[in-house]
N, C-alpha and C positions, 0 to 999 in steps of 0.2 A: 516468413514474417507473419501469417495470418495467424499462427498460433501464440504469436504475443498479445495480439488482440483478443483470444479466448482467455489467454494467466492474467490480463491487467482486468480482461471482464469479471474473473471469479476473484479477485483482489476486490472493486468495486462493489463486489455482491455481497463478500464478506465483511465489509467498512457499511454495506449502508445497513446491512440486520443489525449490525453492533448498536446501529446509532439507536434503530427501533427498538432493540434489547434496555439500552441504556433508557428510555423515554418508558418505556415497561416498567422497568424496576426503579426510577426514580427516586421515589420515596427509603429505599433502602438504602442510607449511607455510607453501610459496608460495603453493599456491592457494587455504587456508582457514586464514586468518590470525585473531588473537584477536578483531581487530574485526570481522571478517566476521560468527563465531562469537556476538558480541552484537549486531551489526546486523541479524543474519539473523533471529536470533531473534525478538527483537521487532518485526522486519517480520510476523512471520508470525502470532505472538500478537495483532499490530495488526490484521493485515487478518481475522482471523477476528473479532475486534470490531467490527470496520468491516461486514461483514455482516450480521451480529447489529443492526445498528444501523441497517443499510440498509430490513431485511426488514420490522421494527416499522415503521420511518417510509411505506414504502411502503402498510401498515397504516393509517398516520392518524396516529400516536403524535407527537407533536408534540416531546415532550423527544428523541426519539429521533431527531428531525430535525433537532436542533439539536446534537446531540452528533456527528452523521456531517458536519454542516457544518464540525464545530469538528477533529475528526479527520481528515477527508480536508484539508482544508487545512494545519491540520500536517506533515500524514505527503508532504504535496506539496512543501512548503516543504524540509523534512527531504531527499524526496529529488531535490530541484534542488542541494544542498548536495552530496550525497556522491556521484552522479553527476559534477560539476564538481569534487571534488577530486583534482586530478594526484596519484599515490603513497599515499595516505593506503590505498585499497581497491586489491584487484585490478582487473585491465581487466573481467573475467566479470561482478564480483560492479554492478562502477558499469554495466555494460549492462544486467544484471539489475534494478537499482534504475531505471534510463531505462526500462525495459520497464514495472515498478510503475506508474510517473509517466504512461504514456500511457493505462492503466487507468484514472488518479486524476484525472487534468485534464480530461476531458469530466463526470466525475461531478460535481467541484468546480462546474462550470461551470452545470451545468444546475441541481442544488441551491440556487443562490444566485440563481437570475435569480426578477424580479420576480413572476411567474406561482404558483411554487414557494413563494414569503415571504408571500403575501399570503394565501395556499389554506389 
């Protein structure tokens, strides 16, 4: 389990450059749009939960293990969606969020398998 702690770290690290990318390029319209501006956010709000959530479970904490299952899979789900939407996001910002997602999906993955549910 220690290596969920390293995928939801480098998720973290990747939501919070965005957000200094975002604050960087502000002024630019095209390339930090209003949705970016709430997606980003809350990517980055999320992922510092998601660690927070990771570190207790890695702990033992049981609820704590059950709420990083229930969140990493949302926020995976979430970002399969806005990755794949043509227009909606910048091309940066949906690379950015596929970047998220390869953090998110060995985490998702290994938390749910039967070894991890039973412990």
């Amino acid at each position: 389990m220690r290596n969920v702690i390293w995928q939801v770290s480098g998720y973290v690290a990747v939501s919070l450059v965005t957000v200094a990318v975002m604050v960087a390029f502000r002024h630019d319209a095209a390339m930090v749009t209003s949705a970016v501006w709430v997606r980003g956010t809350i990517v980055a709000a999320a992922s510092l939960l998601t660690l927070l959530f990771a570190v207790r479970a890695v702990r033992g904490d049981r609820k704590m293990l059950l709420r990083l299952r229930v969140v990493t899979a949302i926020m995976l789900v979430a970002i399969v969606v806005i990755a794949s939407l043509p227009g909606a996001f910048p091309v940066w910002f949906r690379l950015e969020q596929a970047l998220c997602g390869l953090f998110l999906l060995p985490v998702v993955v290994q938390i749910n398998r039967r070894s991890v549910v039973r412990s």
